[in-house]
KEMIPA-130476 format. One record per residue (C-alpha): residue number from 1; residue in one letter; chain; x, y, z. Coordinates in nm, 2 decimals. Example, Ala and Ser with C-alpha at 12.3 -4.5 7.8 and 13.67 -1.06 7.14 Angstrom:
BEGIN
- 1, A, A, 1.23, -0.45, 0.78
- 2, S, A, 1.37, -0.11, 0.71
***
This chain:
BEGIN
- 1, X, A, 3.51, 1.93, -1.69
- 2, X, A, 3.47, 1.96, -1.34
- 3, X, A, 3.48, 2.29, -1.15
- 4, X, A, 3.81, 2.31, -0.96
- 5, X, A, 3.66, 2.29, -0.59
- 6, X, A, 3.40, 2.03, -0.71
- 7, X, A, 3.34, 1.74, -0.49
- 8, X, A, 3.40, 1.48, -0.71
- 9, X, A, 3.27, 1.19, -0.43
- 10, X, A, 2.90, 1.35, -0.52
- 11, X, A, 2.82, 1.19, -0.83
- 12, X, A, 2.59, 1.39, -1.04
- 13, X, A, 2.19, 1.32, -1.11
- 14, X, A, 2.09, 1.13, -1.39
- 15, X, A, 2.04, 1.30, -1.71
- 16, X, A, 1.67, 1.13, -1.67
- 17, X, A, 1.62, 1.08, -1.28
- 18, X, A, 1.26, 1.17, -1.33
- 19, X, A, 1.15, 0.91, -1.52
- 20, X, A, 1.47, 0.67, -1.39
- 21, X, A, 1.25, 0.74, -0.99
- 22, X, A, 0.91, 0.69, -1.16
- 23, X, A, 1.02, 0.34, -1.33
- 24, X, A, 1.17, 0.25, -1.01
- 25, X, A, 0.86, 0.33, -0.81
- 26, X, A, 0.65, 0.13, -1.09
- 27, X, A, 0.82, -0.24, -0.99
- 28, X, A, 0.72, -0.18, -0.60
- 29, X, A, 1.02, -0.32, -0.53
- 30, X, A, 1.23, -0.04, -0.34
- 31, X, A, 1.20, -0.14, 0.06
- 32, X, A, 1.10, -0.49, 0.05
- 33, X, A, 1.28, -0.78, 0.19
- 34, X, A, 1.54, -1.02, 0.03
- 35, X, A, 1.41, -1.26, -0.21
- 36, X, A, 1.55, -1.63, -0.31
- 37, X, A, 1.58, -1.57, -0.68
- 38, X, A, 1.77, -1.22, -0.66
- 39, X, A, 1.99, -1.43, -0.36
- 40, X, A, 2.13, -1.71, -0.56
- 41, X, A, 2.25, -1.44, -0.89
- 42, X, A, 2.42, -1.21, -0.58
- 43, X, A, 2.57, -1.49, -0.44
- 44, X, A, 2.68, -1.63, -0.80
- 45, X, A, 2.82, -1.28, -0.79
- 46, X, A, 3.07, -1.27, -0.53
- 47, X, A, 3.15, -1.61, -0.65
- 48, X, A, 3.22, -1.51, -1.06
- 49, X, A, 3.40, -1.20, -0.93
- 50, X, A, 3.61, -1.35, -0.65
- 51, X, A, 3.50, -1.10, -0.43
- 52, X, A, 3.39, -1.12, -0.01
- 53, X, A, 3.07, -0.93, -0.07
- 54, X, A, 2.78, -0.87, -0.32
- 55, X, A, 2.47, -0.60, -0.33
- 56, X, A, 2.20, -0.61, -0.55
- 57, X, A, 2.12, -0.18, -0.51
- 58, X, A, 1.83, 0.02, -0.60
- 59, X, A, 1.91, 0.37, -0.60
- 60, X, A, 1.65, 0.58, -0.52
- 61, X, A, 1.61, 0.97, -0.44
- 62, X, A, 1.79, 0.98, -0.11
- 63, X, A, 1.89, 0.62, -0.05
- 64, X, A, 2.05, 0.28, -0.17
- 65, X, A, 1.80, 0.01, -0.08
- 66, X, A, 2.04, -0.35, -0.07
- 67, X, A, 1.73, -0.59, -0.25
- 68, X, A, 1.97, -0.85, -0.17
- 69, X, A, 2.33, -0.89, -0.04
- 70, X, A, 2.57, -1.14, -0.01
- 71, X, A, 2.79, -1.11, 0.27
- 72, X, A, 2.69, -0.74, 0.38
- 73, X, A, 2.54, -0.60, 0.70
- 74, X, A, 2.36, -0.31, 0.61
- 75, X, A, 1.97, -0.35, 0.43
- 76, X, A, 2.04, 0.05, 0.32
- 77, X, A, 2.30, 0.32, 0.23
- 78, X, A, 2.30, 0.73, 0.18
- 79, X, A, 2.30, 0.77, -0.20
- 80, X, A, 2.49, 1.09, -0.16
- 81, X, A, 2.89, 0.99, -0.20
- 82, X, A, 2.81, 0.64, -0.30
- 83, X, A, 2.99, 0.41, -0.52
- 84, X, A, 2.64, 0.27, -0.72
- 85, X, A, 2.54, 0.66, -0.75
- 86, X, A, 2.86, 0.65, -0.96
- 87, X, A, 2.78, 0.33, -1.16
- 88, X, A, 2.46, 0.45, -1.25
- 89, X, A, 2.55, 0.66, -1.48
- 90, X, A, 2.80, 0.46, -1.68
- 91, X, A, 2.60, 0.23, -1.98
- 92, X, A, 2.89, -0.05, -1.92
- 93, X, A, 3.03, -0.26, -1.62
- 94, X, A, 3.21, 0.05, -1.37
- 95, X, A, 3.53, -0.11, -1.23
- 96, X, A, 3.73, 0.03, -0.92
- 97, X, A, 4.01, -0.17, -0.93
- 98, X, A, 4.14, 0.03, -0.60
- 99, X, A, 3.96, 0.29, -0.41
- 100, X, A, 4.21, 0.44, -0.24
- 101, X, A, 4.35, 0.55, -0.53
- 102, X, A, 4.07, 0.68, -0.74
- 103, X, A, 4.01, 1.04, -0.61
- 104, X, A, 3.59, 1.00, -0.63
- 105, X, A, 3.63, 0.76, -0.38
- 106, X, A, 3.92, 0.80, -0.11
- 107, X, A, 3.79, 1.00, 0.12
- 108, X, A, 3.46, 0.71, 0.15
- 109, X, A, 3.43, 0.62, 0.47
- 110, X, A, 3.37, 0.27, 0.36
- 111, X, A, 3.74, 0.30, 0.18
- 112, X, A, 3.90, 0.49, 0.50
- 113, X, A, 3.73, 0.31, 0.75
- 114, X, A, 3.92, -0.04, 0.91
- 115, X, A, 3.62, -0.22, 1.01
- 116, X, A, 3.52, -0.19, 0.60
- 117, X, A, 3.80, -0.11, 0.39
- 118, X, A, 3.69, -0.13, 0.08
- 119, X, A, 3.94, -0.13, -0.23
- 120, X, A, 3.76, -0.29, -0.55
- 121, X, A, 3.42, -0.22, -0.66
- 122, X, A, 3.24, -0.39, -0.98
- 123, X, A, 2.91, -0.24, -1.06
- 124, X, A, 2.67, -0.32, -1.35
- 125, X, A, 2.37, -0.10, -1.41
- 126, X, A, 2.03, -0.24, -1.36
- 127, X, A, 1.90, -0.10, -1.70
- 128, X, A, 1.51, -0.08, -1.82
- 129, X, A, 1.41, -0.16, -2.18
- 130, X, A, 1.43, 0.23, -2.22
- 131, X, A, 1.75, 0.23, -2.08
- 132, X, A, 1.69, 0.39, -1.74
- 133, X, A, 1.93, 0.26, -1.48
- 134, X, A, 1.71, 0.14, -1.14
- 135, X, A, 2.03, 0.04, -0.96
- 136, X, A, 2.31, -0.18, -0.97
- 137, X, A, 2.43, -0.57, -0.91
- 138, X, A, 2.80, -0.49, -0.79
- 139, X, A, 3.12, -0.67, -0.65
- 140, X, A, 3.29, -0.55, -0.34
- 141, X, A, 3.61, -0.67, -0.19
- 142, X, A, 3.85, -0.55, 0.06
- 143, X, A, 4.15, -0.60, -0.16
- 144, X, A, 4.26, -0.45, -0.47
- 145, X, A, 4.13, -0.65, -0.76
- 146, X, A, 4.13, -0.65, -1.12
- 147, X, A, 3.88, -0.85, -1.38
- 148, X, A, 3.88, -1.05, -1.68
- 149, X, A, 3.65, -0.99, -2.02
- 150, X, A, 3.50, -1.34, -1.91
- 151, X, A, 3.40, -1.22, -1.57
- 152, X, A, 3.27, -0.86, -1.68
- 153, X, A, 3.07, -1.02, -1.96
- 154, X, A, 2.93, -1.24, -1.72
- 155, X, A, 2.87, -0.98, -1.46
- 156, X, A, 2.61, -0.79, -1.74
- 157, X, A, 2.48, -1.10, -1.83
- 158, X, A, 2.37, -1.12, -1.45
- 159, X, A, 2.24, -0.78, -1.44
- 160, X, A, 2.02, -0.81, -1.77
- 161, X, A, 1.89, -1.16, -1.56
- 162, X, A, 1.79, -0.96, -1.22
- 163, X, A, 1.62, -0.71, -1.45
- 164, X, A, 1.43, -1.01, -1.63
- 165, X, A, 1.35, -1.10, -1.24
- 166, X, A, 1.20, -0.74, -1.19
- 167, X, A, 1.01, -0.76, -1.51
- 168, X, A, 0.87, -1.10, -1.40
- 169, X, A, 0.76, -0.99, -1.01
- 170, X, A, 0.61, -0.65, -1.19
- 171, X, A, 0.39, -0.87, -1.41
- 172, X, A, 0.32, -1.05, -1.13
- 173, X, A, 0.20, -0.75, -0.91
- 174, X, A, 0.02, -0.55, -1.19
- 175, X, A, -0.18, -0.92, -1.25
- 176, X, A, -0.29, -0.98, -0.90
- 177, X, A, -0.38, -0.59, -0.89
- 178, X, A, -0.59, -0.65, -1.20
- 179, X, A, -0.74, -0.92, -1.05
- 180, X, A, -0.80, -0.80, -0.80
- 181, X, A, -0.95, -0.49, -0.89
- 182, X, A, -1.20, -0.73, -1.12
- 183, X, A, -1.30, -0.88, -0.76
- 184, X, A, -1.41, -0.56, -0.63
- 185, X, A, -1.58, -0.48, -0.94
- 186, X, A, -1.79, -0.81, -0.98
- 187, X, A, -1.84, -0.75, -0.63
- 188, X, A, -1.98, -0.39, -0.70
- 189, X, A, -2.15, -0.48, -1.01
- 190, X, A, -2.35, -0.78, -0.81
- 191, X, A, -2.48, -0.55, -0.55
- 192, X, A, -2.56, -0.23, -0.72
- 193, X, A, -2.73, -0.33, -1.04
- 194, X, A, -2.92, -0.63, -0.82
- 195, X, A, -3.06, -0.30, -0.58
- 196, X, A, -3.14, -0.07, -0.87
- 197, X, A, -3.33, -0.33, -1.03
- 198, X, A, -3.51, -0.43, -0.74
- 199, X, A, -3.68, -0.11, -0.70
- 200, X, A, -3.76, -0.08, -1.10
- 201, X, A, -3.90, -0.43, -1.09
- 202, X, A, -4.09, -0.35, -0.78
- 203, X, A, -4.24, -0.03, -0.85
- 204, X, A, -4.29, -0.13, -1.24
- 205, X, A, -4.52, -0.44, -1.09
- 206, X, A, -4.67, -0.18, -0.90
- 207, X, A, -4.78, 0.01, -1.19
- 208, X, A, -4.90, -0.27, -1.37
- 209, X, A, -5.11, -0.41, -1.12
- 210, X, A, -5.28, -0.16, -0.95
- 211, X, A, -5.23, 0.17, -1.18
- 212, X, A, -5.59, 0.28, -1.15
- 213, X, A, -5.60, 0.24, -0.77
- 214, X, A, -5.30, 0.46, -0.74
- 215, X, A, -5.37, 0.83, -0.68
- 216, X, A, -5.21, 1.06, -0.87
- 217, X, A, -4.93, 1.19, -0.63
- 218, X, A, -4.86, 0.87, -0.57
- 219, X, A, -4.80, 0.75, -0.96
- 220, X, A, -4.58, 1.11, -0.99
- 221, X, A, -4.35, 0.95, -0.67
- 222, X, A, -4.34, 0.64, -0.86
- 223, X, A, -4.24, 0.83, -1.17
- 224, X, A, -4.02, 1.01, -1.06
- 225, X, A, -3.84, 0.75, -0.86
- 226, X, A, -3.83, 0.52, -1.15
- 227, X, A, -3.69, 0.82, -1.35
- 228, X, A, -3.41, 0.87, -1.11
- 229, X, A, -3.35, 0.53, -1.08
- 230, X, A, -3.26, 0.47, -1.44
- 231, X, A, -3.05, 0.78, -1.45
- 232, X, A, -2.82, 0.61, -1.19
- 233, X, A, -2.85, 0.27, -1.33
- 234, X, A, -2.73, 0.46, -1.63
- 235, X, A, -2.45, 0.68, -1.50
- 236, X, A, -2.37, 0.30, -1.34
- 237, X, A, -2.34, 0.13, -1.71
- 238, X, A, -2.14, 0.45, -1.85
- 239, X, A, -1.89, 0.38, -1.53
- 240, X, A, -1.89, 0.02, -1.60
- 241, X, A, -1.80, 0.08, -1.99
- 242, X, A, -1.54, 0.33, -1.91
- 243, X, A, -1.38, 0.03, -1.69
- 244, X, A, -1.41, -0.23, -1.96
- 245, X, A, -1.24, -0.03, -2.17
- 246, X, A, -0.99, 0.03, -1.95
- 247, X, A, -0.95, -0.31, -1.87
- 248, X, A, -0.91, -0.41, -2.23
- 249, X, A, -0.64, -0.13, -2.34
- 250, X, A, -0.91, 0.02, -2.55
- 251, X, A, -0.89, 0.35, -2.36
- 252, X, A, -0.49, 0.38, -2.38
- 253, X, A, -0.32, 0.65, -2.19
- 254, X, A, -0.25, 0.98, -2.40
- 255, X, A, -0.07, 1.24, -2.17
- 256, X, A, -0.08, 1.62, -2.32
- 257, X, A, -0.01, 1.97, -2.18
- 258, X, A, -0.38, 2.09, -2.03
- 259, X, A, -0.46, 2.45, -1.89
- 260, X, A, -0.60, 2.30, -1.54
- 261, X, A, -0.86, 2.58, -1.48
- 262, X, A, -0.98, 2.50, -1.86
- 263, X, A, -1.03, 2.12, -1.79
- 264, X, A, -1.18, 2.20, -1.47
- 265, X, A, -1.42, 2.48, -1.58
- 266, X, A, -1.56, 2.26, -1.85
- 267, X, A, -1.64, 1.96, -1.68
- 268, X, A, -1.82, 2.18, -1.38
- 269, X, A, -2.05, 2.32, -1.66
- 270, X, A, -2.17, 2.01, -1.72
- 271, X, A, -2.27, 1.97, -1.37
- 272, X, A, -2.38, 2.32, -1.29
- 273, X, A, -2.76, 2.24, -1.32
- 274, X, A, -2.75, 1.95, -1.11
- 275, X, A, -2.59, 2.15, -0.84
- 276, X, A, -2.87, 2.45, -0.89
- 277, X, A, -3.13, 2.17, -0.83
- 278, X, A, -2.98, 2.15, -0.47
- 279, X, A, -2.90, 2.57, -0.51
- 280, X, A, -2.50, 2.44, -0.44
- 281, X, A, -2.26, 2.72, -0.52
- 282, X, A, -1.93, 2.61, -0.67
- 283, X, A, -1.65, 2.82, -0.63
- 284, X, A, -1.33, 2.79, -0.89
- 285, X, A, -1.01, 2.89, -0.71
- 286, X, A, -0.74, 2.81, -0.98
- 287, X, A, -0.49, 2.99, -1.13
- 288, X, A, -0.45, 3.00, -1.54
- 289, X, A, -0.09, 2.99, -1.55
- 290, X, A, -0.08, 2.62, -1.43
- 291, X, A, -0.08, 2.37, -1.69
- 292, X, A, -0.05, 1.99, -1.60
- 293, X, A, 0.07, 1.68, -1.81
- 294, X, A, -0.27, 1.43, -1.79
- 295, X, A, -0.48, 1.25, -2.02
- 296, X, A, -0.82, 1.44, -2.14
- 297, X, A, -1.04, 1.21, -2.11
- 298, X, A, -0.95, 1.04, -1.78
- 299, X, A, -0.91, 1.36, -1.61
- 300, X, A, -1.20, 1.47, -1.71
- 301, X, A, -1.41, 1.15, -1.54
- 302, X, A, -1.21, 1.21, -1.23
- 303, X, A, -1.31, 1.54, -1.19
- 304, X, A, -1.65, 1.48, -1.28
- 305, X, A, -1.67, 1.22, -1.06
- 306, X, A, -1.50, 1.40, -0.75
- 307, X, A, -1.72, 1.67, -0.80
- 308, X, A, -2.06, 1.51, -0.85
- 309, X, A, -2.00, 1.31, -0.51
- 310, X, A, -1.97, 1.63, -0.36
- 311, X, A, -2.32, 1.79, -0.51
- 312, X, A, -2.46, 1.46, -0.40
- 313, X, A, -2.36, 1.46, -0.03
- 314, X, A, -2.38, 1.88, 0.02
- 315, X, A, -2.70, 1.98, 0.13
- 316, X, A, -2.92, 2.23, -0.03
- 317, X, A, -2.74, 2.61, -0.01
- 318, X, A, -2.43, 2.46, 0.03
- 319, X, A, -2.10, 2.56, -0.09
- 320, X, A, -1.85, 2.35, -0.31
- 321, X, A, -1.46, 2.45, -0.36
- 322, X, A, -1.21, 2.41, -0.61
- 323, X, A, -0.86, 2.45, -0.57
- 324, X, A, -0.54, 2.41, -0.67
- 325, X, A, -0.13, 2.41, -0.47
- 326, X, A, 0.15, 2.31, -0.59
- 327, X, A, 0.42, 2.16, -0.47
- 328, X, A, 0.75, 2.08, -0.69
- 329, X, A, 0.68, 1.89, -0.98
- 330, X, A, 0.32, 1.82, -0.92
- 331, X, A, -0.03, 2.03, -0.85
- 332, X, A, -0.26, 1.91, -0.60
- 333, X, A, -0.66, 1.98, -0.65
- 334, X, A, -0.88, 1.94, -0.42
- 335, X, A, -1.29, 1.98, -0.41
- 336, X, A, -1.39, 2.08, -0.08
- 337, X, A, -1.75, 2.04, 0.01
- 338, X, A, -2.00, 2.15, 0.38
- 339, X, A, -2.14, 1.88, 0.33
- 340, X, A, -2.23, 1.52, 0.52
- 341, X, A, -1.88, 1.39, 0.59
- 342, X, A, -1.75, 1.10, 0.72
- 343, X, A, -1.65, 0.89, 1.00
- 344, X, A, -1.27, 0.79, 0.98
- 345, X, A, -1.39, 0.42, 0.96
- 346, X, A, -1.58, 0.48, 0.65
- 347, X, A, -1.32, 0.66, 0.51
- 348, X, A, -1.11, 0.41, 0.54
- 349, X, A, -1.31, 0.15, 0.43
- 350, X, A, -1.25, 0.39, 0.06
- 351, X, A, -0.89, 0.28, 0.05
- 352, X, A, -0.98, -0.07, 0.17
- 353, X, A, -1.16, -0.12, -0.17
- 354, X, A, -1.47, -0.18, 0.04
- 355, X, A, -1.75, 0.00, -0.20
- 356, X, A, -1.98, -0.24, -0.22
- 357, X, A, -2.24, -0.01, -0.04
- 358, X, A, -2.34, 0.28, -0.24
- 359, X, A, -2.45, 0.59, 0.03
- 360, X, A, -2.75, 0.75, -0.06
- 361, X, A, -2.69, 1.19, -0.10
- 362, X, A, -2.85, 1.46, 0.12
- 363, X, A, -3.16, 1.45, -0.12
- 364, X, A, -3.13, 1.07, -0.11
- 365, X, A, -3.02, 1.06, -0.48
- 366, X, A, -2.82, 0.71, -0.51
- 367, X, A, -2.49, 0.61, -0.68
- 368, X, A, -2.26, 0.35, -0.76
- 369, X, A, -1.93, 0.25, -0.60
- 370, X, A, -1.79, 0.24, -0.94
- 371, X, A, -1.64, 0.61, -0.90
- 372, X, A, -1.36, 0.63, -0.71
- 373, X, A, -1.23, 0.32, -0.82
- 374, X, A, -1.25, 0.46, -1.14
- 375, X, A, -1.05, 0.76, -0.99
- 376, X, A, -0.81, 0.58, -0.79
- 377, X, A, -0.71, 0.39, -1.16
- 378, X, A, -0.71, 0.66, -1.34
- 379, X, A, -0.46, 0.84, -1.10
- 380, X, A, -0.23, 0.51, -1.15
- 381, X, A, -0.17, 0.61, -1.49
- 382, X, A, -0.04, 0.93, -1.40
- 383, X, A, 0.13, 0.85, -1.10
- 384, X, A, -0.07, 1.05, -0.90
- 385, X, A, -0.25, 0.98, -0.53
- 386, X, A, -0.60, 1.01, -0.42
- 387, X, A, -0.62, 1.14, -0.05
- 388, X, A, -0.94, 1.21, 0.18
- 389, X, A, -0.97, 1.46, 0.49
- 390, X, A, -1.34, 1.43, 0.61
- 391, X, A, -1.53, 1.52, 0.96
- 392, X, A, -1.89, 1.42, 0.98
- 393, X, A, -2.13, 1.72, 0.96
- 394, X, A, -1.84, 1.99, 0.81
- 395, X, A, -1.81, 1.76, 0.49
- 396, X, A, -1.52, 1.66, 0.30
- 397, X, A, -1.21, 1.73, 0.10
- 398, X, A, -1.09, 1.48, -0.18
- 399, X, A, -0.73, 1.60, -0.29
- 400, X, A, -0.56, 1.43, -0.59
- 401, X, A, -0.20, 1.55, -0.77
- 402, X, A, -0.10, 1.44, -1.14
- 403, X, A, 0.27, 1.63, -1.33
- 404, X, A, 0.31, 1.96, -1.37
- 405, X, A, 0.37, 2.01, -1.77
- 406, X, A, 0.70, 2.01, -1.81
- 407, X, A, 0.68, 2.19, -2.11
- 408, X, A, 0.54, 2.54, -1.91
- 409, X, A, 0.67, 2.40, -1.56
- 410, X, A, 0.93, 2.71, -1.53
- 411, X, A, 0.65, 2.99, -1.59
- 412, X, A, 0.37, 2.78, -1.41
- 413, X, A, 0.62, 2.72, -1.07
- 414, X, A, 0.78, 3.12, -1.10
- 415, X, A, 0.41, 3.26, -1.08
- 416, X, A, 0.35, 3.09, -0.77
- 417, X, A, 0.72, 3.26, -0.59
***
């Protein structure tokens, strides 16, 4: 029951508005313009119903995004007081047969106002396969209505199709991102195995023809770049697999509570002699108590990815930092490096998907453009982001945040007050 001075006009959160915002967010679909197919059921709608007006709404955090609408002004509406904030939560069709007499709604400024007056609202929740409601397709009218079975049944019979609309345009969007991603990696693939092979090929004829010509700091510079040469081109094919696999659902996404100075600590071990090659200090700032909700195996390839860019563009002495903040549900780490930087046209080119030339380190030591791509994937599968802050000759700082366990998220997020 309600507390006595509860505003009952303030419809409560969803039991799961976590994951109900995150499946949302996942059909891309929140802010964008009408489209014909989710025009014509809106308009079938008003028609079915008998009603002046018709919105198909997507509730999100703050605001009611109208996808499409059918004899309505406004493209957007404050969630807070709302009659689809309402509908939501209800499994079946919601039905206000008169506003002005339902106490949640009365005091609406759509119900009291002239210009609007609303009186009868039908809504049906938009609801996932997992049952998560991402909005509603709802009736409005200025006058007091009432419905038949016929036209309720029929009003969730055009909900379930604008869902089957959703389902269709986020197949269509994840396809053209797949492709697209398969561009940039052809595209990557071309150029960077073509150049490391070039100077294998070259330097290998080199040997062969003229091997007792050479002198023999010149055969260790040829050893030694061929040696470093095939590392890459190997780090390259390990990159290239761990996409493939990706690519082909063989590396599925398996989420588990990790202590995030753990993860991190042993994937920089694996790195620590390459960065005393360059004598690179790294410096862990992160704090035990803060676990996160991520996938072993992908987070550790991020990090070691993140990281080993940053030994490869610091200079020798340099200085690499680790850090963590939080901020509500989600911790951000960052690796901060003193090292080359970058111009802001470069580092925009990163979220361009414009890799296709791989930047040689301070040492020269090469790479692929394979990385951050990798990154910028793995990071989809936990809904996290991938952000850059870089100023050429004070280095760079590459940020990314992934879930806070919710499992320790009360003890990790009091620590930190």
């Amino acid at each position: 029951m309600m507390p006595p001075d509860s505003d009952l006009s303030i419809a409560p959160l969803h039991p799961q508005e976590k994951q109900r915002l995150e499946a949302l967010a996942a059909y891309e679909l929140f802010g964008t313009q009408p489209e014909a197919q989710f025009d014509e059921i809106v308009s079938l709608v008003a028609q079915i119903c008998g009603s002046s007006s018709a919105l198909l709404s997507l509730v999100g955090e703050d605001l009611l995004w109208f996808k499409s609408r059918y004899n309505y002004a406004a493209e957007s509406g404050p969630r807070d007081g709302s009659f689809c904030s309402h509908a939501i939560l209800h499994d079946d069709v919601m039905i206000v047969e008169d506003a002005s007499l339902d106490e949640r709604f009365n005091q609406n400024p759509l119900v009291t106002c002239p210009s609007t007056h609303v009186r009868f609202y039908a809504g049906a929740p938009l609801l996932t396969e997992d049952g998560l409601p991402l909005g509603v397709i709802c009736a409005i009218d200025d006058q007091p209505k009432s419905m038949t079975p016929l036209q309720i049944q029929t009003l969730k019979v055009l909900a379930n199709q604008v869902v089957a609309h959703m389902n269709l345009h986020r197949s269509v969007v994840r396809m053209q991102q797949i492709n697209k991603n398969k561009d940039k990696f052809f595209a990557i693939i071309a150029h960077d195995l073509k150049a490391a092979f070039h100077g294998i090929l070259g330097f290998s004829d080199v040997l062969d023809t003229d091997y007792d010509e050479l002198a023999d700091n010149t055969r260790r510079e040829i050893a030694s770049y061929l040696n470093e040469s095939s590392h890459a081109t190997y780090k390259f094919l390990e990159n290239l697999l761990e996409w493939a696999r990706l690519e082909n659902g063989a590396m599925p996404y398996q989420p588990k509570p990790l202590q995030l100075a753990s993860l991190v600590e042993a994937t920089v071990a694996g790195l620590q002699f390459t960065a005393a090659q360059k004598n690179i200090h790294i410096e862990l700032q992160l704090a035990p108590e803060i676990w996160v909700d991520g996938d072993r195996h992908m987070l550790n390839s991020l990090i070691h990815n993140l990281v080993g860019n940053a030994i490869k563009f610091t200079p020798e002495y340099g200085k690499i930092r680790i850090y963590h903040t939080v901020h509500h549900d989600k911790v951000m780490v960052s690796v901060e490096d003193n090292g080359m930087g970058m111009p802001p046209e470069q580092v925009q080119r990163l979220f361009n998907g414009d890799h296709n030339q791989s930047t040689r380190g301070t040492q020269g030591e090469k790479g692929t453009g394979l990385g951050l791509l990798l990154c910028q994937q793995f990071l989809q599968h936990h809904q996290g982001t991938l952000d850059v802050k870089s100023r050429v000759g004070h280095g760079s700082t590459f940020s990314f945040t992934i879930p806070l366990s919710t499992r320790v998220l009360p003890e990790a997020t009091a620590s930190l007050t």
